[in-house]
C-alpha positions in Angstrom: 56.3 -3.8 40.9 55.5 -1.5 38.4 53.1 -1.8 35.4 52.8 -0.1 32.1 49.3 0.2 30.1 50.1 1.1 26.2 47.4 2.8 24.0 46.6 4.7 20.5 48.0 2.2 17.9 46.1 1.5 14.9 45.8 2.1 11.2 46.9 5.2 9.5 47.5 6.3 6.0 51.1 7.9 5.0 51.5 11.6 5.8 49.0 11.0 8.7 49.0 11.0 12.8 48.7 9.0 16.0 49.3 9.8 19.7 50.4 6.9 21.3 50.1 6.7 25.4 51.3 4.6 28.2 50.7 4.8 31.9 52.8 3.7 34.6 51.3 2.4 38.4 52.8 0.2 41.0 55.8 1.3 43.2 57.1 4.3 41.4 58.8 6.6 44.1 60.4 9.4 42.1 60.0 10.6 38.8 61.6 7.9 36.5 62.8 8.3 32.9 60.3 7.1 29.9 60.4 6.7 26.4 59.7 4.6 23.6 61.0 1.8 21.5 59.5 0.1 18.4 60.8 -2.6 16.5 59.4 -4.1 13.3 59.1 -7.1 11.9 62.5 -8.8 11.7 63.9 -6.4 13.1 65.7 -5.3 16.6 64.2 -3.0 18.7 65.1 0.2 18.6 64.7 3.9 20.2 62.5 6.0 18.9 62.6 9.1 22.1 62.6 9.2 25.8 62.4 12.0 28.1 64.2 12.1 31.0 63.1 12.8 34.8 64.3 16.8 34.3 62.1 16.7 31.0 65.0 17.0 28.6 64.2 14.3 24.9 66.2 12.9 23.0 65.1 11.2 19.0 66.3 8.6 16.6 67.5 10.4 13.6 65.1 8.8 11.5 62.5 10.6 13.9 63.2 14.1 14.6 60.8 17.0 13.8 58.0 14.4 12.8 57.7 12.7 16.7 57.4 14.8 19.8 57.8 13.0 23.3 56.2 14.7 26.5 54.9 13.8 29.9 52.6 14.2 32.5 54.3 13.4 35.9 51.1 14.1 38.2 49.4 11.1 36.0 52.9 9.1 35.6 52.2 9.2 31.8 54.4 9.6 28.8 53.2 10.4 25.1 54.2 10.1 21.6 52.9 12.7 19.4 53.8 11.0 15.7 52.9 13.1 12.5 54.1 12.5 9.0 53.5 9.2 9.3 55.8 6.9 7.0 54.9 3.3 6.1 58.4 2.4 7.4 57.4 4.0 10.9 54.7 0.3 11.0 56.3 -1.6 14.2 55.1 -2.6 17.6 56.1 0.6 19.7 56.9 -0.6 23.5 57.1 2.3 26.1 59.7 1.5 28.9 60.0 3.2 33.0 63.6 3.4 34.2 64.6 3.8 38.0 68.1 3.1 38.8 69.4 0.1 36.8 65.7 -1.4 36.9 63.6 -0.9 33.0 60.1 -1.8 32.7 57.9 -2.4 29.8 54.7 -2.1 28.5 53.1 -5.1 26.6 53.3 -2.8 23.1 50.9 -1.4 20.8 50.8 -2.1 16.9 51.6 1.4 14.6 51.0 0.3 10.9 51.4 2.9 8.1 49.9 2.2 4.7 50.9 3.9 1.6 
């Protein structure tokens, strides 16, 4: 089994920055891929980055050159550097483990931008 622990939500003004964290432990044989979702409030969930085992990222449009995804794979732990904050960037951002056809997630942690 493998768990995910989210942290570094909160409150932020527009135009402002958070660094959101999630560590992965259990059964994690080889380096998996990681990213993030978020979904807001009536919304689906969507994807906001991942990275990928090799290191290579990938962004939602509404994203790119505000978000940076990296990782540490000694500590299993992916990040999400988010700066420029936007009031429509205020969702519950869920980290997710692939491995093979098998995706994890974390429990999520609460972004909310105010203008």
């Amino acid at each position: 089994q493998v768990q995910l622990v989210e942290s570094g939500g909160g409150l932020v003004q527009a135009g402002g920055s958070l660094r959101l964290s999630c560590a992965a432990s259990g059964s994690i044989f080889s380096i998996p891929a990681m990213g993030w979702y978020c979904q807001a409030p009536g919304k689906q969930r969507e994807l906001v980055a991942t990275i990928t085992s090799g290191g290579s990222t990938n962004y939602a449009d509404s994203v790119k050159g505000r978000f940076t995804i990296s990782r540490d794979n000694a500590k299993n732990t992916v990040y999400l550097q988010m700066n420029s904050l936007k009031p429509e960037d205020t969702a519950v951002y869920y980290c997710y483990l692939a491995v093979g056809v098998r995706w994890y997630w974390g429990q999520g942690t609460q972004v909310t931008v105010s203008s």
